[in-house]
ROLO-804347 format. One line per 2 residues: number of its first residue (from 1); their letters; for each residue x, y, z of N, C-alpha, C. Coordinates in nm, 3 decimals. Each point is the difference from the previous one (the first is absolute). Layout:
<atoms>
NUM = a = X Y Z X Y Z X Y Z; ...
</atoms>
This chain:
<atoms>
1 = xx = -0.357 -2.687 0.669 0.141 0.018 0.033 0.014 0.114 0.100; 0.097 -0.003 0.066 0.016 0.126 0.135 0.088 0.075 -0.070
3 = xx = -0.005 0.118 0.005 0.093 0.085 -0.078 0.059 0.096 0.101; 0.157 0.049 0.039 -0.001 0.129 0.076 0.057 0.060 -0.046
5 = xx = -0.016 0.146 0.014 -0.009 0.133 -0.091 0.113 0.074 0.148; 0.136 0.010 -0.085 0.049 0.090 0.099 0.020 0.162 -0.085
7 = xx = -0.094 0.077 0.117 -0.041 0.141 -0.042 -0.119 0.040 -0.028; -0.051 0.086 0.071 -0.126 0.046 0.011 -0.039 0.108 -0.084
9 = xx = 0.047 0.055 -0.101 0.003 0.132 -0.067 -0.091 -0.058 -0.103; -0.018 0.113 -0.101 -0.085 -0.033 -0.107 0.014 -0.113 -0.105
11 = xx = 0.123 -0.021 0.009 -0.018 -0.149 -0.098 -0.019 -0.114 0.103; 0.028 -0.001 0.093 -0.012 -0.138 0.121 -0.133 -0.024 -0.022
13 = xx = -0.093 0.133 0.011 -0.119 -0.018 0.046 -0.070 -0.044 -0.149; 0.007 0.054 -0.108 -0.071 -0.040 -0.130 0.013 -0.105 -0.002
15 = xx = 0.176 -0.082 0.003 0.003 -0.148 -0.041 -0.049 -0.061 0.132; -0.030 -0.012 0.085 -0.106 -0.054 0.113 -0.090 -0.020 -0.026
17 = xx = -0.063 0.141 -0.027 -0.191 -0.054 -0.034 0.038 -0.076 -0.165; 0.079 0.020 -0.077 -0.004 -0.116 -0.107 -0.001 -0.096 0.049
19 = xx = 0.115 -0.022 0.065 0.014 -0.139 0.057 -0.145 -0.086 0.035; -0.037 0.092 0.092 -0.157 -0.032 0.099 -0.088 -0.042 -0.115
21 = xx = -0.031 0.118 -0.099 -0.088 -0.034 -0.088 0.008 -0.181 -0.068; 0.142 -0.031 0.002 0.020 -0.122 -0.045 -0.034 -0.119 0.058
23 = xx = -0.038 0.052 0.131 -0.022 -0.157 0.105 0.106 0.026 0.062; 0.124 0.045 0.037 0.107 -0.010 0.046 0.019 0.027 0.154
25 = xx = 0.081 -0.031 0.103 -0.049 0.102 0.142 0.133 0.024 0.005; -0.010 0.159 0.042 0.110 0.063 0.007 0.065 0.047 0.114
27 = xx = 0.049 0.028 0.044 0.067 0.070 0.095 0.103 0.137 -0.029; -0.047 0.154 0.011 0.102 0.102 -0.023 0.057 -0.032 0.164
29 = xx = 0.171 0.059 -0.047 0.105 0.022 0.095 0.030 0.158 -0.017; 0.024 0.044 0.094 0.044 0.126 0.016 0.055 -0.005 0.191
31 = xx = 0.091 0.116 -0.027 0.066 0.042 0.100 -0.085 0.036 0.069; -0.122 0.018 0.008 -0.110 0.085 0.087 -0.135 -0.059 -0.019
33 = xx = 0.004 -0.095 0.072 -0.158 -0.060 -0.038 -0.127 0.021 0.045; -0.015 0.142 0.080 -0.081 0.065 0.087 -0.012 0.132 -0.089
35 = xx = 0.061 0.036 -0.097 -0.036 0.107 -0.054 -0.097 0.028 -0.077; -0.071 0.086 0.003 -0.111 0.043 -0.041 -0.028 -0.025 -0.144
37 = xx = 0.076 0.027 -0.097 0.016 -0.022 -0.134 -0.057 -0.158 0.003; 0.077 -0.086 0.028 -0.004 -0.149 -0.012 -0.139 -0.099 0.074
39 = xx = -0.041 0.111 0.117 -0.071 -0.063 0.070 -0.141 0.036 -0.111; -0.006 0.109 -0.027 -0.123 0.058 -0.081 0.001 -0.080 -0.101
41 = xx = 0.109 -0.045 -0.110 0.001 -0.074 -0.094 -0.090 -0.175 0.045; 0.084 -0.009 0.104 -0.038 -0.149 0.088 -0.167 0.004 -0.018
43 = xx = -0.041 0.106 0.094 -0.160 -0.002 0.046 -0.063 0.051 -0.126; 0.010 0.027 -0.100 -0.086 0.092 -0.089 0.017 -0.134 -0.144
45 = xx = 0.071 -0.098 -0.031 -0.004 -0.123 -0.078 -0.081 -0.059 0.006; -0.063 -0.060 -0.131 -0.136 -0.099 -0.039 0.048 -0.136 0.079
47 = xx = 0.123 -0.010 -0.009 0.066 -0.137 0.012 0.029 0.032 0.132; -0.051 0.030 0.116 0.101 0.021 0.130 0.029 -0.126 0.054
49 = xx = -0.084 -0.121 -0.056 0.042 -0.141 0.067 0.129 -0.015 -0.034; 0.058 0.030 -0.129 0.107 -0.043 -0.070 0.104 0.089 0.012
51 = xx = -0.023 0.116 0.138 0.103 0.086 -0.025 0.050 0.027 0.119; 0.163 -0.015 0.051 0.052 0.067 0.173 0.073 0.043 -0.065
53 = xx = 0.038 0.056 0.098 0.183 0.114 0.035 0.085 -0.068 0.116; 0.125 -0.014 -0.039 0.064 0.013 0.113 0.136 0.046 -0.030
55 = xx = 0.117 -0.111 0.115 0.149 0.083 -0.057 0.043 0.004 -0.110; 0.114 0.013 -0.050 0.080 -0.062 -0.148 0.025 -0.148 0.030
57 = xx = 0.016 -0.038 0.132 0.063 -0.138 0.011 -0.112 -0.072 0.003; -0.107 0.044 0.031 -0.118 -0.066 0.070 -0.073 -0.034 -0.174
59 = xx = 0.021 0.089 -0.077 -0.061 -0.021 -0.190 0.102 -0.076 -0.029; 0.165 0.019 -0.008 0.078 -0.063 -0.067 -0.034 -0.194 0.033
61 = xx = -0.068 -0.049 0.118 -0.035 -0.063 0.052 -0.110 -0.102 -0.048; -0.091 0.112 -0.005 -0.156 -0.044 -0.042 -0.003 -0.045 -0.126
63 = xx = 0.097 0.064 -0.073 -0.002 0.011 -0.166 0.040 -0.130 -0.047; -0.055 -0.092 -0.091 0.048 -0.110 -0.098 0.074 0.089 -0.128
65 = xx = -0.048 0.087 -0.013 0.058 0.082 -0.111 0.022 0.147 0.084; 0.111 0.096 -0.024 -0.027 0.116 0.048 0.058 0.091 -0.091
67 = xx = -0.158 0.132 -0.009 0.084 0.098 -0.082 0.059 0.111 0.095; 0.104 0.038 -0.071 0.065 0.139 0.092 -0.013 0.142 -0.067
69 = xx = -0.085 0.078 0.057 -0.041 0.115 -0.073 0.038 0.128 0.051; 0.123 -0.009 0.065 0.021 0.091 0.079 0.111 0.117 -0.055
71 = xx = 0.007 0.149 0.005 0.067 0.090 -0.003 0.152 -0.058 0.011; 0.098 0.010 -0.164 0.127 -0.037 -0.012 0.081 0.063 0.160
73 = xx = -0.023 0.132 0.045 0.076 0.011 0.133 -0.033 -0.069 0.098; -0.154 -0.081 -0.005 0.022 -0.097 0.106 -0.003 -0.111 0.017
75 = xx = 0.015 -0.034 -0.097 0.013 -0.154 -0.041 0.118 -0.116 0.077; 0.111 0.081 0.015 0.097 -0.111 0.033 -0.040 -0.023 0.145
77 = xx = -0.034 0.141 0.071 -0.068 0.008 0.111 -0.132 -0.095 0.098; -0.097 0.014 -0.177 -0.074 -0.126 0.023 0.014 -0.120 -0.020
79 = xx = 0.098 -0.051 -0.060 0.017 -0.131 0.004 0.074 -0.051 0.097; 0.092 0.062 0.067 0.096 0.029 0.115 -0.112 -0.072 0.138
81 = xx = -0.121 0.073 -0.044 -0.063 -0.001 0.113 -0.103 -0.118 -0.004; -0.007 -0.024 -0.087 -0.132 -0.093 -0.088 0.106 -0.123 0.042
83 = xx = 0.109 -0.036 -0.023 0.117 -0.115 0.051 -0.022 -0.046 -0.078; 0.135 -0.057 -0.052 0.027 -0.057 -0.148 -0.032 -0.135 0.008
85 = xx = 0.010 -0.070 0.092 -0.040 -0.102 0.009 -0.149 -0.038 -0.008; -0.099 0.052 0.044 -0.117 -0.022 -0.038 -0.038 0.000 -0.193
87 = xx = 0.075 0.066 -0.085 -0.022 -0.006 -0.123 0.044 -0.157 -0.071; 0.087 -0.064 0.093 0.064 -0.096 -0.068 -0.099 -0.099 -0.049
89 = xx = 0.092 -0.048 -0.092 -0.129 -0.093 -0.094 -0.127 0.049 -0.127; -0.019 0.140 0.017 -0.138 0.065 -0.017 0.058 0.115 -0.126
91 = xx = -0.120 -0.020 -0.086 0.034 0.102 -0.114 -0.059 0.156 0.059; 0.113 0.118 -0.016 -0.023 0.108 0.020 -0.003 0.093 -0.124
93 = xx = -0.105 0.105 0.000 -0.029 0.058 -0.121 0.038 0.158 0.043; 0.075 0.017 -0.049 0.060 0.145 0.017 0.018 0.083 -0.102
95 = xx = -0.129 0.140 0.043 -0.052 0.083 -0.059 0.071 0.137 -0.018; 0.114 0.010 0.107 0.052 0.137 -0.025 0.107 0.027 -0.084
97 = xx = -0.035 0.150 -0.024 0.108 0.055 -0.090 0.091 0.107 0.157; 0.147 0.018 -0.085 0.099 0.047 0.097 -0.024 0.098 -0.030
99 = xx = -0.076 0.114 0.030 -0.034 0.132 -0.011 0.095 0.100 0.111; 0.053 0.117 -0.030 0.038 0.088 0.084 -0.080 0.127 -0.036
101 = xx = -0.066 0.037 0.167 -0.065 0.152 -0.072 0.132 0.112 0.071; -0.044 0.060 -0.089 0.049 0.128 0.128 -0.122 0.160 -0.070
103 = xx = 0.024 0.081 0.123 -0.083 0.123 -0.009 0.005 0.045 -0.136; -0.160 0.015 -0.053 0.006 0.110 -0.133 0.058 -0.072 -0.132
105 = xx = 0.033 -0.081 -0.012 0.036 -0.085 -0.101 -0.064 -0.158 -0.035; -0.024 -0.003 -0.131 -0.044 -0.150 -0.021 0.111 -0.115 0.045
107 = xx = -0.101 -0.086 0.033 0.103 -0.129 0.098 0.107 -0.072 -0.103; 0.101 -0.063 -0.001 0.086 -0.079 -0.072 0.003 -0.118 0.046
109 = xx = 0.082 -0.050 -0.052 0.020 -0.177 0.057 0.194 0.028 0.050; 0.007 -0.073 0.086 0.143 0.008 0.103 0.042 -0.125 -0.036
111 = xx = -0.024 -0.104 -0.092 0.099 -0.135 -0.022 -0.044 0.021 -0.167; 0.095 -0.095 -0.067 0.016 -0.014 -0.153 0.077 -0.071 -0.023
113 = xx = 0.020 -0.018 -0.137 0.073 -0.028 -0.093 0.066 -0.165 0.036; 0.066 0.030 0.178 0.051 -0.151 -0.018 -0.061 -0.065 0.186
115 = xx = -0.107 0.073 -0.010 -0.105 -0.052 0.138 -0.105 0.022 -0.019; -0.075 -0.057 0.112 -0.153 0.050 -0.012 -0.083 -0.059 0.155
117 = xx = -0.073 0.090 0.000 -0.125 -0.071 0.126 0.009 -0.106 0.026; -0.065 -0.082 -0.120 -0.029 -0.109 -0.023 0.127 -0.120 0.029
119 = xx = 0.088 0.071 -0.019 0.155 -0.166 -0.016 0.034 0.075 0.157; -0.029 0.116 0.087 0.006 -0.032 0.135 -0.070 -0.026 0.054
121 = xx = -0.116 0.038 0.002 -0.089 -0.136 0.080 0.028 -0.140 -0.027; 0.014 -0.078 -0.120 0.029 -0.093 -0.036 0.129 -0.074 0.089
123 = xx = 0.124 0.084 0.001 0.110 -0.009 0.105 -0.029 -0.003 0.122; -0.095 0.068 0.026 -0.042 0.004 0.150 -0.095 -0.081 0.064
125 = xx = -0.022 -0.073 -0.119 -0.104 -0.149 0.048 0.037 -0.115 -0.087; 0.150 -0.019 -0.005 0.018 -0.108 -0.021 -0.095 -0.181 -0.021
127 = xx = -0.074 0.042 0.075 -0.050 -0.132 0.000 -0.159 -0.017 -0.036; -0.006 0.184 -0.081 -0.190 -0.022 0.016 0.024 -0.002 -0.205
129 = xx = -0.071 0.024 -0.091 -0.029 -0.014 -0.122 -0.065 0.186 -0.013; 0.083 0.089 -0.067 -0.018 0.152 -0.015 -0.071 -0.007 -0.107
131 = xx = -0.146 0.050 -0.055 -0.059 0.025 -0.122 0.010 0.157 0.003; 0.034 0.058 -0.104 -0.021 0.199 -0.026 -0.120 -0.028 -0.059
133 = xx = -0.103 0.088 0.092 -0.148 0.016 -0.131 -0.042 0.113 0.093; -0.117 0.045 -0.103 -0.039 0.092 0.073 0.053 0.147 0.011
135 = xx = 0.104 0.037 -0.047 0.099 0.122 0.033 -0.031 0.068 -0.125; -0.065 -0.008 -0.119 0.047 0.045 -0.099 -0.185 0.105 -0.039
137 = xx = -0.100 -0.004 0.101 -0.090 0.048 -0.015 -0.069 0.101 0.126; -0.067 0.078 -0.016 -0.033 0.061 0.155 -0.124 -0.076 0.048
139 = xx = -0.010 0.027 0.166 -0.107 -0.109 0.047 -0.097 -0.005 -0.046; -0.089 0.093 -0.077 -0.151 0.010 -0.023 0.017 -0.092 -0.096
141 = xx = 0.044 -0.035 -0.102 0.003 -0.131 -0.088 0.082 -0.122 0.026; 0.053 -0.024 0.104 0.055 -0.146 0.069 -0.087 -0.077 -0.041
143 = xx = -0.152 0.053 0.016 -0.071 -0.127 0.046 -0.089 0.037 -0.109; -0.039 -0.078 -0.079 -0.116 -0.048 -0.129 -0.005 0.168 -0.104
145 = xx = 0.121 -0.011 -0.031 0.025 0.105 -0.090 -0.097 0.062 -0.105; -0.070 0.103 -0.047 -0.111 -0.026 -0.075 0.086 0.143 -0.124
147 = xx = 0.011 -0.065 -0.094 0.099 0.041 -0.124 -0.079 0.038 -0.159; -0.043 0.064 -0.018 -0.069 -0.009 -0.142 0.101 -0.083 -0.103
149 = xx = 0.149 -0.027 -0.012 0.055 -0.066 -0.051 -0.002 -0.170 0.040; -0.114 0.027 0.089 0.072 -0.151 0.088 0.081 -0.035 0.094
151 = xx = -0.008 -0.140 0.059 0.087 0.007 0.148 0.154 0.032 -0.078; 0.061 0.049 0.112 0.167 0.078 -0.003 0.076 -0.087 -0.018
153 = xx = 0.090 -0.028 0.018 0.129 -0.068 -0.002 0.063 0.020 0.160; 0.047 -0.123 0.073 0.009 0.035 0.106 0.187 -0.134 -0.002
155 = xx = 0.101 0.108 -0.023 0.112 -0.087 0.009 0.097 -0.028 0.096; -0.013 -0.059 0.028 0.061 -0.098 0.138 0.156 -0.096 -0.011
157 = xx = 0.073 0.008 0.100 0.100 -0.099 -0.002 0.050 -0.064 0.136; 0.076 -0.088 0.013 0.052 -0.084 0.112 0.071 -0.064 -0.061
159 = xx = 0.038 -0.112 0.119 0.066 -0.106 -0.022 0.012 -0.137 -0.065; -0.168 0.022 0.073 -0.107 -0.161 0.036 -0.057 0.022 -0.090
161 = xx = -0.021 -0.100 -0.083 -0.082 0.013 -0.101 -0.134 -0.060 0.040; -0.012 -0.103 0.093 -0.122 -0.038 0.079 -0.056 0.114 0.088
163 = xx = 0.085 0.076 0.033 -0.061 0.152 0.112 -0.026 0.078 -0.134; 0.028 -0.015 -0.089 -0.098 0.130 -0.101 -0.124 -0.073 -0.018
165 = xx = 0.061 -0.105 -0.064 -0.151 -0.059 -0.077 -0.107 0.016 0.109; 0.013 -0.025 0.149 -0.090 -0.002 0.085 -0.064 0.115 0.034
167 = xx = 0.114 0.121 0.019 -0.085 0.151 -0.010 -0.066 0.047 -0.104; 0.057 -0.041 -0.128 -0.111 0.004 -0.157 -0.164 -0.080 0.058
169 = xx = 0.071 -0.142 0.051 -0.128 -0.024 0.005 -0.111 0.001 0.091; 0.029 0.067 0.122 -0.045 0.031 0.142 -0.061 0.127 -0.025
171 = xx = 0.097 0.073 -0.057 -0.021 0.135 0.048 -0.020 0.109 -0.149; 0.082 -0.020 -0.111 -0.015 0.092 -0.091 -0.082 -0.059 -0.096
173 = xx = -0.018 -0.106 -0.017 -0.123 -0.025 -0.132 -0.166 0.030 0.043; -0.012 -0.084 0.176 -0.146 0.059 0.071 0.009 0.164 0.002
175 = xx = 0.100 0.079 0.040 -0.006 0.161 -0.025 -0.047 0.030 -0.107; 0.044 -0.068 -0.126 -0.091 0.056 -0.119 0.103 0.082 -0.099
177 = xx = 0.178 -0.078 0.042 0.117 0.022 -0.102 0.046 -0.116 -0.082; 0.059 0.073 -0.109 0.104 -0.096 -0.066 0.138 0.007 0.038
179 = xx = 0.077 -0.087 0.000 0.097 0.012 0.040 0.157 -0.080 -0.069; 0.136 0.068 0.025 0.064 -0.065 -0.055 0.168 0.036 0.053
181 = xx = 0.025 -0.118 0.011 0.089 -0.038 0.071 0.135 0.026 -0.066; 0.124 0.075 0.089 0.070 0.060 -0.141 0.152 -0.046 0.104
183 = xx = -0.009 -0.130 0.104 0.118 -0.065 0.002 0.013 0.022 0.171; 0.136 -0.015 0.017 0.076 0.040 0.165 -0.011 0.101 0.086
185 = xx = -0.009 -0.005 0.099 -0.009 0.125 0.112 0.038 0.088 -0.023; 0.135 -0.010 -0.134 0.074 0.132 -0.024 -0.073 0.087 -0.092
187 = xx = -0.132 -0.085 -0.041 -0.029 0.086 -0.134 -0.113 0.112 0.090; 0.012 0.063 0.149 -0.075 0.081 0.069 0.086 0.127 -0.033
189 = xx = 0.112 0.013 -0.060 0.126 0.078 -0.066 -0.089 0.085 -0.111; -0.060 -0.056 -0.055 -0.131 0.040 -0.083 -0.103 0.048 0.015
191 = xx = -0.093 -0.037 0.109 -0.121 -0.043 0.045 -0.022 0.086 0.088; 0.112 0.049 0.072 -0.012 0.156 0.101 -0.007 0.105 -0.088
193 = xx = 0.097 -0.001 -0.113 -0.009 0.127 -0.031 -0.104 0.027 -0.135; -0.068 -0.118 -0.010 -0.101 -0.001 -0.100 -0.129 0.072 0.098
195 = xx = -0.001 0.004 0.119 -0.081 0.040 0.067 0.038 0.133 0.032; 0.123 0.049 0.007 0.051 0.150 -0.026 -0.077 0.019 -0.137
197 = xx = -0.002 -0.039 -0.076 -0.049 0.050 -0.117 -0.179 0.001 0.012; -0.061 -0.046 0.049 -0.173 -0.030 0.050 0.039 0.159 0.130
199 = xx = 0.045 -0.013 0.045 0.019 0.127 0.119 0.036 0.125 -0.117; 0.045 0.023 -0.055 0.076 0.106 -0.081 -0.124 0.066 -0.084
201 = xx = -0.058 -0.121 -0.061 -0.167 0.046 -0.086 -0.059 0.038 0.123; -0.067 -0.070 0.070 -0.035 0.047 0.140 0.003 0.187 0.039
203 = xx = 0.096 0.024 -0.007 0.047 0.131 0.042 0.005 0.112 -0.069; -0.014 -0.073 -0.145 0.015 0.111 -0.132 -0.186 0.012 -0.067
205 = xx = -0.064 -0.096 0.061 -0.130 0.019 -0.045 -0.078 0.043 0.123; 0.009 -0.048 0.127 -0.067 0.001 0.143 -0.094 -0.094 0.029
207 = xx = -0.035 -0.103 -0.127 -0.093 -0.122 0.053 0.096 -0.126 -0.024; -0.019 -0.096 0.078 0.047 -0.151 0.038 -0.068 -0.108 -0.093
209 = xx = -0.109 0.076 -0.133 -0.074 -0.098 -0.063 0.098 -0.093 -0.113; 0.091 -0.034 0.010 0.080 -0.074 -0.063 0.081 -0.095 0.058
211 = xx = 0.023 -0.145 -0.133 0.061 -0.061 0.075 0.070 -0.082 -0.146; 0.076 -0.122 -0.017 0.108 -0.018 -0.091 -0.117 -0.099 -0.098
213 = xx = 0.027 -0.011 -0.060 -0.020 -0.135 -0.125 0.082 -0.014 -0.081; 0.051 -0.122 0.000 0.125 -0.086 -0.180 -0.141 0.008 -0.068
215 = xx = 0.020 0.010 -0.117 -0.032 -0.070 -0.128 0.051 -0.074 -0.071; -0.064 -0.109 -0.047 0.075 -0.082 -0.050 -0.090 -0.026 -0.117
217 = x = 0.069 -0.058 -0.165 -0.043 -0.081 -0.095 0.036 -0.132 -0.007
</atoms>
């Protein structure tokens, strides 16, 4: 499957080489496809057959599926630029949380209660299928989580119930998660700030070695 990854930062790049590892060929998008960061990533991959860079429009393009991993301030920016029309038809997996930093203080989230990331991107691509995954863990465990409790819990929502089942089964069961599906685009109302809460431990311990699990009887 062709996958494009709009955003080159540290989660673009983890879920890439997952991707790669899978058989998949990818394409990262970024605003800067000559930059050093991206190009080093490019040339220094096991998989370099399976791996380019180019624009946002040029991935939004390439992609049968596309994830968007890009910084909540630039997101509308990148899709703006990525053209909405190239997503149409195509399930998009959108990883960010609406974070605001500012100086000297831990970051917050800037939407709630009766919005979220997730139901605007969704608005803003009318015509593609929005999955939330991915947002609720830091990058070093995206990809084949290794848990003394066992794989995590990795909870996801949309619209499409055919665009989940397909990212469960594309993308989060080969990663090496369980997963569970907890309804509509709106339920990212949740799902951001459950990841405020993964950021919050984060900050109060100083390591990222955690990530969620349900239990169930």
């Amino acid at each position: 499957m062709k996958i494009g990854i709009l955003g080159s930062g540290e989660v673009g790049r983890k879920l890439a080489a997952g991707c790669i590892d899978l058989g998949h060929h990818v394409m990262i998008g970024t605003r800067n496809p000559a930059k050093e960061e991206i190009r080093k990533w490019i040339d220094n991959t096991e998989h370099k057959e399976n791996a380019c860079v180019g624009s946002f429009a040029e991935a939004a393009t390439f992609g049968e599926l596309i994830i968007i991993s890009t910084l909540w301030g630039g997101t509308e920016n990148a899709i703006n630029m990525a053209i909405s029309s190239n997503f149409n038809d195509k399930i998009v997996v959108d990883t960010t949380n609406p974070l605001e930093f500012a100086k000297d203080v831990p970051p917050k989230l800037s939407l709630g209660y009766d919005k979220s990331a997730g139901e605007i991107i969704q608005s803003m691509l009318p015509n593609s299928k929005v999955v939330k995954a991915f947002n609720i863990v830091g990058n070093p465990h995206m990809v084949h989580p290794d848990f003394p409790g066992g794989p995590p819990t990795m909870f996801i929502c949309g619209n499409f119930k055919d665009a989940k089942n397909q990212v469960v089964e594309k993308l989060l069961i080969p990663f090496g998660w369980e997963s569970i599906d907890i309804g509509g685009i709106e339920q990212s109302r949740l799902l951001e700030p459950l990841a405020m809460l993964w950021i919050t431990y984060y900050i109060e311990t100083g390591s990222g070695n955690h990530a969620f699990k349900l239990l169930k009887k």
